[in-house]
N, C-alpha and C positions, 0 to 999 in steps of 0.2 A: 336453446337460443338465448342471448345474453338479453336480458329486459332489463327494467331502470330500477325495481325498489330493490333496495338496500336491508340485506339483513345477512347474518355471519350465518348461518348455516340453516338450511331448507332441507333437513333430506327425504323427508315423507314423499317430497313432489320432486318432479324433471329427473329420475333415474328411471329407466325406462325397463332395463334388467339389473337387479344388485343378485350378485351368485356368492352364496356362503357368508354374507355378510348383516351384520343389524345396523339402523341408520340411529345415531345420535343426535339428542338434540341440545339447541346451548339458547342464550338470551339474546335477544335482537341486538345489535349490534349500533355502537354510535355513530349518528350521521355524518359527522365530520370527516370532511375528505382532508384534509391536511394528516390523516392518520393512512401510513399506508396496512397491506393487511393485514399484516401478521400481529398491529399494535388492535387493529378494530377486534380481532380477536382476543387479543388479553384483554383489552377494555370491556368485551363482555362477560367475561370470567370464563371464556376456557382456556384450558392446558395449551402451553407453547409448543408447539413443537423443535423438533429441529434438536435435541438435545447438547452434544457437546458444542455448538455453535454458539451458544448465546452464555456461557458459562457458568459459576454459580448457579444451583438448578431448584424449581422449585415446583415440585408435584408434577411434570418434570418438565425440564427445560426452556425456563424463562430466567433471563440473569438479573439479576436480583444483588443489590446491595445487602450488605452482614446486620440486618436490623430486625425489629421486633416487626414493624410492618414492611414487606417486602418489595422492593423497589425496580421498576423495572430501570435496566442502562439502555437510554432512549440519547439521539442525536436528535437537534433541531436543524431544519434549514431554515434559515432568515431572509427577509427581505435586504434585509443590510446590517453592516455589525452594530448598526446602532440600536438595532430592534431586540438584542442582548438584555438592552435598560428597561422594555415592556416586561421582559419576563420576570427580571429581578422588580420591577415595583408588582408583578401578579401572586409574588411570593415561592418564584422558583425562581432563584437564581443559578447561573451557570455552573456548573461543576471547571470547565472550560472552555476556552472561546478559542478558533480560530476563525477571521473574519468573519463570513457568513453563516458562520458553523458553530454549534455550543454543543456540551455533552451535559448530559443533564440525569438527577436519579428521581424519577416519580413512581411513586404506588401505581397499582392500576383505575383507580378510580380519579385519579388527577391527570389521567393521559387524554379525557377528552375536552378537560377546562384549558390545559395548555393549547391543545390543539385551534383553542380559540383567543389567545391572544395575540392580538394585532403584532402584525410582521412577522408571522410565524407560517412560512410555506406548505413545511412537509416534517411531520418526524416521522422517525424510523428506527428502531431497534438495533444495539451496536451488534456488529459481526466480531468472532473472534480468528486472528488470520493466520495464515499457515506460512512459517518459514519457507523459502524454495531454496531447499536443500540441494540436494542432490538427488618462465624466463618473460612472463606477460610483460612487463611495464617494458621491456627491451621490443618486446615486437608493437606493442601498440606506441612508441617513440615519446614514452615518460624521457627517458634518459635522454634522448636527443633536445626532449623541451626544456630539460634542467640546465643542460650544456650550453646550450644555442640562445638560448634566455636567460639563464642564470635565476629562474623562479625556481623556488621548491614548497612553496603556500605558504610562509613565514606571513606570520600577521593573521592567516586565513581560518578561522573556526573549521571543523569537520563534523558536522554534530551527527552520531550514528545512535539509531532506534533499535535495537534489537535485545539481545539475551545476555547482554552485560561486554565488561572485560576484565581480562586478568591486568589489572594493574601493577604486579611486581613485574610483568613479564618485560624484559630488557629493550624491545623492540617500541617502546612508548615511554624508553626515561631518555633525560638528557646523559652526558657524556659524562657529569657529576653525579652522575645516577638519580636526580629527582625527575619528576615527575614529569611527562606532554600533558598530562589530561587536566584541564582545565576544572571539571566536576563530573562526579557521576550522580546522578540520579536512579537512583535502584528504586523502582515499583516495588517490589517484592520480599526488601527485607525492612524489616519493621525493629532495628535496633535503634532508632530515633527514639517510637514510641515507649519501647520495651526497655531500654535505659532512662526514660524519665528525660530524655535528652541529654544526655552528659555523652553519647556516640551519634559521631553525623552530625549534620544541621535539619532544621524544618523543611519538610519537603514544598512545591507551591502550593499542592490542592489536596483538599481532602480524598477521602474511600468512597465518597458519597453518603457515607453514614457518619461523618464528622471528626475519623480519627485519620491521621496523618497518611496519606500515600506512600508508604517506603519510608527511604531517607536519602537525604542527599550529600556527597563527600566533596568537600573542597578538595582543592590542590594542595593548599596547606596542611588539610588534613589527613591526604593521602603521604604526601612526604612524609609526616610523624609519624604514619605507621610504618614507611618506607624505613626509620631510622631505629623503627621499634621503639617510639615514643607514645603512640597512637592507637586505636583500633579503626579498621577498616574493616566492616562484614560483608560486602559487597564481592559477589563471587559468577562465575560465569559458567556453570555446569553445565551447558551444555555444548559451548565453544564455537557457537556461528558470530558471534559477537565481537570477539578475539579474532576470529577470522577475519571478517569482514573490515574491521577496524585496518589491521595490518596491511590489507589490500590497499587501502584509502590513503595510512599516513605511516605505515612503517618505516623508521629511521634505517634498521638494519644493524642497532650496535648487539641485537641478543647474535648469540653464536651461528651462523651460515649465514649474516651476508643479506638477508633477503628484504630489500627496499621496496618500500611502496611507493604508487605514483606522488604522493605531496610531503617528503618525508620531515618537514619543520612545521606543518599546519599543526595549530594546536589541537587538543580534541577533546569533545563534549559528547557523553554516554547518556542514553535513558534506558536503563534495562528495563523493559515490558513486558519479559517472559521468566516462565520459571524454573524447576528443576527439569524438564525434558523439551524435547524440542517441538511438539504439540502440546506444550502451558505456554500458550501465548497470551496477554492480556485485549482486552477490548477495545473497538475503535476510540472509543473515549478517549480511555488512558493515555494510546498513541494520542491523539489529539493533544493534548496534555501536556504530554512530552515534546511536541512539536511547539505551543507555544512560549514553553521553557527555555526551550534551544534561542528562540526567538527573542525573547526577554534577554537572555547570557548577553545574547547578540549586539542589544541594542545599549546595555551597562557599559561595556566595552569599545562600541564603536568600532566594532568588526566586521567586514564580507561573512558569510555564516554558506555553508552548503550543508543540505540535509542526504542521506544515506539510511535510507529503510529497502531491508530484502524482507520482502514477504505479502500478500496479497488472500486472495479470496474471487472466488467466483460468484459468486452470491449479489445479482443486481443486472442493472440494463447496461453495463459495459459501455456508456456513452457519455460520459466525462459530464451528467447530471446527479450523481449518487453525493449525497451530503462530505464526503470524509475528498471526494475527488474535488469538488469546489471548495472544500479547505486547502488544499496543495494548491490550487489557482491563485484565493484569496492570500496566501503565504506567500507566494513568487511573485506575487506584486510591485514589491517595492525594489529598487535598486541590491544590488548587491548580496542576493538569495538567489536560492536554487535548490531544488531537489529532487535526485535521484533516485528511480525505486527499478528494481526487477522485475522482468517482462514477466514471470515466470516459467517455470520448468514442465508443463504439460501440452505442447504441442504432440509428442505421441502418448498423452497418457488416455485418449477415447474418452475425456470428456463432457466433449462440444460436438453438438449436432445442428444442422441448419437445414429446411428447406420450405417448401412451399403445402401446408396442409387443405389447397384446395381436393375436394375428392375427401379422401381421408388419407392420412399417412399413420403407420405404428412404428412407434420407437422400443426398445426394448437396451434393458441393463442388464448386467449381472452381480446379485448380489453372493459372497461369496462369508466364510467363516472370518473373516480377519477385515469385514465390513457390513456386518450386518447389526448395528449399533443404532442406524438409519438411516432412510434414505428420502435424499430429495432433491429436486428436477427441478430448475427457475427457468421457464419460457416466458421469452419475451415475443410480442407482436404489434403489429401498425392499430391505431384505437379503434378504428371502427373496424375490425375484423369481427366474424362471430363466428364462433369456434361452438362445438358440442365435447364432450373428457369422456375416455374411458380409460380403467386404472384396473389392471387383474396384478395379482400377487403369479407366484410361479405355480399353483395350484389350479391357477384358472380362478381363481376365484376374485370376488369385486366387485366395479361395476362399469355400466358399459352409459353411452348417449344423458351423459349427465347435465341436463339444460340447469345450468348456475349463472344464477344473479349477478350483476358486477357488486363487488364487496364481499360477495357470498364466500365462503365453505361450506362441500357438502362432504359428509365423515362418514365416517360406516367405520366397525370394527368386526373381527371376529376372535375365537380366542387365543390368538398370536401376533395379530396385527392390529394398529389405529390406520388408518387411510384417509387422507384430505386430500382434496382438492377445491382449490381458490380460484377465483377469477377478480381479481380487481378493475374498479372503474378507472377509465383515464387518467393517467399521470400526468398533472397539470402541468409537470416539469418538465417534460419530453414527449408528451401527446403518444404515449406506447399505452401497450396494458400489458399486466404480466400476470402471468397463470401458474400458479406454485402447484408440486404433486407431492405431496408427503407422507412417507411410511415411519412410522416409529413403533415401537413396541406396545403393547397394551397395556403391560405392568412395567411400573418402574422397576430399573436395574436387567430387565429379559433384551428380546432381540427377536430383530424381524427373520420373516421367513428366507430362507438361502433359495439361490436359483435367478430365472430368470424373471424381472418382470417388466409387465408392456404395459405402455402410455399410449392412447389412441386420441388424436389430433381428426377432427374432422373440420372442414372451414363452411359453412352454412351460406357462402355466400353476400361478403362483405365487399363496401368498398374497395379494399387492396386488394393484393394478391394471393394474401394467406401466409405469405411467409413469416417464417419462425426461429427464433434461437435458441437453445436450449444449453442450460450449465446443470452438468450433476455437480452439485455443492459439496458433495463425500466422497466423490473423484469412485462410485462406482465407473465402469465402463461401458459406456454402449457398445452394442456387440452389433450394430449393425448403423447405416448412413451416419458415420462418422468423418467429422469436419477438422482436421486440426486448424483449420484458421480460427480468428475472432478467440483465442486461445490464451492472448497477454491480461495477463490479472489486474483485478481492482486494488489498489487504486494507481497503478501504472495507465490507467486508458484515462487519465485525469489528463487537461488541457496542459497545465501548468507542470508536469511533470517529465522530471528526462526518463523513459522508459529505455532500459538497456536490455539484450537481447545476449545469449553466451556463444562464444565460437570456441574452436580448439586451437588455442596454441601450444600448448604443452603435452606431450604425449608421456616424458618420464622424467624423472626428476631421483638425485641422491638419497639411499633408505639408509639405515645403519647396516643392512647384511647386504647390500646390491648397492654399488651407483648408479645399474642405469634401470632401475626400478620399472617396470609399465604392466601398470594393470589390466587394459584393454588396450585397444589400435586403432584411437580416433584420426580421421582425415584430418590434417594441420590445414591451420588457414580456414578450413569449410565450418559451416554452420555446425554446433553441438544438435545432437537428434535430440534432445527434451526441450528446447531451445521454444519454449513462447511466439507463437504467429498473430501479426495482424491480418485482419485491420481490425481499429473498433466498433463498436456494432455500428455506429452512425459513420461508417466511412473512412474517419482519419488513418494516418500513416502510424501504425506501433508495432513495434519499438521504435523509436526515435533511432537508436545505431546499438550497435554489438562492440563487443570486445571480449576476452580472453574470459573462459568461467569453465573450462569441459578441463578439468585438473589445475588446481590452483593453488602455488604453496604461499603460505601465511602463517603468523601466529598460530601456538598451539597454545590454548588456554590450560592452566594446571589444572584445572575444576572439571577439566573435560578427561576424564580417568581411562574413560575407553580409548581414547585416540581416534575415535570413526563413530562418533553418538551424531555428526552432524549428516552423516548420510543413513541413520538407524539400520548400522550391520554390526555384526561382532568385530570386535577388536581385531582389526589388522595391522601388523606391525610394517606392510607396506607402505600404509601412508603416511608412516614416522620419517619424516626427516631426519638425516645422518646428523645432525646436529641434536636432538631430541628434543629441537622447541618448536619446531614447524611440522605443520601436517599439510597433506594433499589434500583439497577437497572442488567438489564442481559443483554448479548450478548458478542460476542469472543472479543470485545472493552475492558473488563476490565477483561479478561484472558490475553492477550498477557502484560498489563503494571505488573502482575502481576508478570510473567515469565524473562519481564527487573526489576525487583524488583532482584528474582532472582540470574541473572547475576550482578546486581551490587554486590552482597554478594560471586560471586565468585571472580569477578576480584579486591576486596577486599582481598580476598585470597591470590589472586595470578594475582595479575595486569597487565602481559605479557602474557597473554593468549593469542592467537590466536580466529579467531569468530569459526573457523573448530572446533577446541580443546573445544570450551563453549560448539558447538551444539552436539560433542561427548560425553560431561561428562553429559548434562542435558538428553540427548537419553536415554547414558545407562544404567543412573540413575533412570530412570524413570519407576515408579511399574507396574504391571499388577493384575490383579483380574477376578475374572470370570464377571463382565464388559464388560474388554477391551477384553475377550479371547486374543488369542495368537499374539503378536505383531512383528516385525509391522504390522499394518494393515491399507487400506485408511481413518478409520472412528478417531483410538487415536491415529495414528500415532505410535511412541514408547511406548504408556503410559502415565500414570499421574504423571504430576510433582513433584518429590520429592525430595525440595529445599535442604533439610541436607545431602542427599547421593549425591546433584551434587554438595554441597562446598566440603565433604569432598574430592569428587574426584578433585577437584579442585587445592587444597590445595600441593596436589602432585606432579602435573607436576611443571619443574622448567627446568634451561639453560641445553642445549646437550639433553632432555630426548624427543627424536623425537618421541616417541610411545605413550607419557604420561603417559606410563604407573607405573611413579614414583621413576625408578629407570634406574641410566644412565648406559650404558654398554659401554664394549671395541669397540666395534662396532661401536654404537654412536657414540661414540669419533673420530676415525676413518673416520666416516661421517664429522664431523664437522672439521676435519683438512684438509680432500678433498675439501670443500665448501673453506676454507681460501687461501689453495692453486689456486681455480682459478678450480680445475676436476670434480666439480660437482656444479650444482644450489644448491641456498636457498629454492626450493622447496623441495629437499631431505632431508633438516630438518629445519622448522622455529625457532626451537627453540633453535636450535645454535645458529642465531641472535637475543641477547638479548633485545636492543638497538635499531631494526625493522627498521635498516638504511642500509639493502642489504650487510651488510659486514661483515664476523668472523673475529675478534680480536683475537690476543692473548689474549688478559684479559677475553674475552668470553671463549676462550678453558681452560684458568686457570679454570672458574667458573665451566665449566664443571666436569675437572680431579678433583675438590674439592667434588663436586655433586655424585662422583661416588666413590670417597673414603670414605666420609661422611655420603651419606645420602644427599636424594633432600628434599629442604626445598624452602618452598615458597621466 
């Protein structure tokens, strides 16, 4: 039964049977509740679990910056971004800030003095996230909105987070052959530092151990390699980056033709990943790169939309996880947005959910080509009290585990570590979350193969007992599996367009076949990997779908296999008869798809708000006997249909707080209460034109014109 004192691991007491196992024990654990578990644990000095998740590894599995003392990569959540300045005068300054959100490298003995400066909610340990791998812009009506509007994003930033681009590749120069790309930011390659500087410019942030992040390439300095004047080391090996990009802003002048939905937006890269398609970098770094984009953004005086495919299970799925009120805090302001992928495991088994009053057992399988380890994040309502039991496939373990909130209880034997956590109340969301975790006993080994059970008993709590459950290392439950509650962090973020994949394309031109088709998906119907809502608290996710179940794009040169982005051997299927494009699916080049999109709205109308983009693309967005009646958790609103969301676009303009294109007396009246000082900028953002917190009279002019007139972008 869960009781109140606080200590990281008990196992002596509250296991009632342990089979084949010995209990460990670690140091009490710091009281600070702004530390969620997995940090109260390395704050007392033991081993991280969770291995390849937290990256860089240290005895084993806590990520750790490249230093003499090793540094945990820790997220804070703030009270406010101003609460940034506590931590830099406490002597930790931010590695990176978005809004509410810092990314920060402390030792572990500085993880519970942070946890105590003022404005500081919650830290958390960064995750490392997983790409969602595996004739569109004609059927979701790019072409009709280019036509009929004559937008194509000119003017509009595209800023894509991902595993690089091939910047020779023709589909991202102009018709003189220089350059779309505005800068890349490469994480990953270190010719900045490693040339002394004389390659690249200085990246924003450091490693967290004081040497340069990557490097960063201008435009100019990509043209001089373009002319072979230059060096460029920036390279895209594994080619989702390329891909996704082309989805987003491909012009179409490499050879077949193939246009992306905003083909003149300019474009801004952070590669975050490294030579394969699981070297992905840390939430931090994304964070990083997100306020770089944002910086480019604001030098410029440009619309900016964001485009990350790639997410994580790992968390409460309730738009409260530090990296999801970064994307909130980011869409804030006028003329942002960003797009992320629902993800690709609606049938991959998961996610399980139900009610553990009674007792319920869950059970996975762990198999050869997943046994590296394994772990289970269940989420519940706070005052639930639950009892754990945890057997490996030998039977062996432990059963009726009464754990302390804050608690790990561990037990190993000589094959297996085994924890189990119970955290106290999440101040942020009022849940508790109950971690299971297998990892190896020796570093570099592997847990036992087979099946193993989780036993959920509910003791008789206030709520119901219900439960959700994410295997983290996408083992499978072999039994009460749920594909909903399915779409990945940080897609369940408020602030984010979550995009969902269907099938439009069945086959496409190879070099030995025209009409090429690898399998025989339903046109038009939902892709089967296709990400389900809702979020665990409710809301509608995906926000809407569009084309991603076969997707031709960019082929990056650096991608030698042709098919590294779905990890199969090289299929000369997926090669485009043209040899620059490949086929490839998953919600990864739906969501760039969708930032294509919005570049072509805030083209339109460049003071849009992110609320106002995700309104006009919702309610623009078709239905068929498909999607049946929407919303609903699987299409969200519908399928994207980019010409009805410019044109609704195109409408909104200053005072028309409804959008709905036309400014009223009312309005008005709204907007001269905000100037006065008797109402927030919440009651109409688009009084403030200028998205500096304040109505002008020149603002209320543009209004009264707006409303005698006619709103015009």
């Amino acid at each position: 039964m869960l009781g109140s004192a606080l200590y990281l691991l008990a196992p002596a007491r509250g296991l009632s049977e342990l089979v084949g196992y010995q209990a460990r024990s670690l140091a009490r654990a710091p009281s600070a509740e702004q530390l969620d578990l997995q940090l109260k644990r390395v704050a007392s000095g033991a081993q991280a679990p969770i291995v390849p998740l937290f990256g860089t590894l240290l005895a084993p599995g806590l990520a750790v910056a490249p230093t003499r003392l090793p540094k945990v990569a820790v997220l804070a959540r703030l009270e406010s971004a101003a609460s940034a300045a506590e931590l830099s005068a406490a002597g930790y300054p931010p590695r990176a800030q978005v809004g509410r959100v810092a990314a920060l490298a402390l030792s572990p003995n500085e993880l519970s003095s942070v946890a105590k400066v003022p404005g500081v909610l919650r830290l958390q340990p960064q995750l490392q996230h997983r790409l969602h791998l595996d004739v569109n812009t004609a059927r979701n009506h790019a072409v009709e909105a280019r036509v009929n509007s004559g937008v194509t994003g000119a003017g509009v930033l595209i800023g894509v987070i991902d595993t690089g681009i091939d910047w020779r590749h023709g589909d991202f120069r102009h018709a003189d052959g220089s350059t779309r790309i505005r800068a890349v930011w490469d994480q990953v390659d270190d010719s900045f530092a490693n040339s002394g500087g004389a390659v690249g410019s200085l990246p924003p942030v450091d490693d967290g151990a004081g040497a340069p992040l990557g490097t960063v390439y201008t435009a100019a300095q990509i043209n001089a390699a373009l002319a072979g004047a230059g060096t460029v080391n920036s390279r895209d090996l594994v080619g989702h980056g390329t891909h996704a990009a082309g989805c987003a802003a491909s012009n179409g002048l490499a050879p077949g033709g193939y246009i992306g939905v905003a083909p003149a937006a300019e474009i801004l890269m952070v590669r975050a990943g490294g030579e394969a398609a699981e070297d992905f970098n840390l939430v931090g770094d994304v964070l990083a790169g997100l306020q770089w984009l944002g910086e480019q953004a604001d030098q410029s005086g440009q619309p900016l939309v964001v485009s990350m495919s790639f997410g994580h299970h790992f968390g409460a799925h309730d738009g409260t996880d530090a990296e999801e009120v970064a994307i909130d805090d980011f869409t804030s302001r006028s003329g942002r947005a960003v797009a992320v992928s629902a993800g690709n495991e609606r049938a991959a088994a998961i996610h399980t959910s139900g009610s553990a009053l009674g007792s319920r057992a869950l059970q996975l399988a762990v198999t050869s080509e997943s046994n590296d380890f394994l772990a289970v994040d269940c989420w519940l309502a706070g005052d639930d009290v639950v009892d754990l039991g945890f057997f490996d496939p030998d039977g062996l373990g432990f059963s009726d585990a009464d754990v302390t909130p804050g608690e790990c209880v561990q037990v190993e034997n000589r094959t297996n570590r085994v924890s189990t956590c119970v955290d106290t109340v999440n101040p942020l969301n009022g849940s508790r979350e109950v971690l299971f975790l297998a990892e190896p006993r020796d570093h570099g080994g592997t847990i036992t193969t087979g099946t193993w059970q989780i036993v959920l008993r509910d003791e008789g709590g206030v709520s119901d007992g219900r439960y959700h459950c994410w295997s983290v290392n996408y083992q499978p439950f072999t039994a009460d599996v749920d594909s909903t509650a399915t779409v990945a962090m940080p897609a369940t973020a408020r602030g984010a367009l979550a995009v969902g994949a269907a099938s439009l394309r069945a086959s496409w031109p190879s070099a030995g076949n025209p009409n090429t088709q690898i399998d025989s998906p339903v046109i038009d119907d939902i892709a089967f990997f296709s990400s389900s809502g809702p979020t665990r608290d409710g809301r509608f996710k995906p926000d809407l779908v569009t084309g991603g179940n076969w997707v031709l794009s960019a082929w990056s040169e650096g991608d030698g296999s042709g098919s590294a982005m779905a990890g199969i051997p090289r299929d000369e299927r997926r090669v485009s008869a043209d040899g620059t494009h490949v086929a490839s699916r998953g919600t990864s080049f739906s969501a760039p798809q969708v930032a294509g999109a919005v570049a072509l709205m805030l083209e339109a109308n460049s003071q849009l708000a992110a609320g106002e983009i995700g309104d006009r693309l919702r309610t623009s967005a078709s239905s068929d006997a498909f999607t049946g009646t929407v919303p609903n958790p699987l299409w969200g609103y519908g399928k994207l249909d980019v010409a009805a969301a410019v044109a609704k676009a195109a409408l909104a303009c200053v005072a028309d707080c409804d959008g709905d294109g036309e400014v009223t007396v009312n309005e008005l009246v709204t907007g001269v209460l905000i100037a006065l000082g008797d109402a927030g900028i919440a009651a109409c953002p688009r009084a403030d034109r200028d998205d500096d917190g304040l109505v002008t009279i020149d603002e209320l002019t543009a209004g009264v014109l707006a409303a005698l007139h006619g709103c015009r972008a």
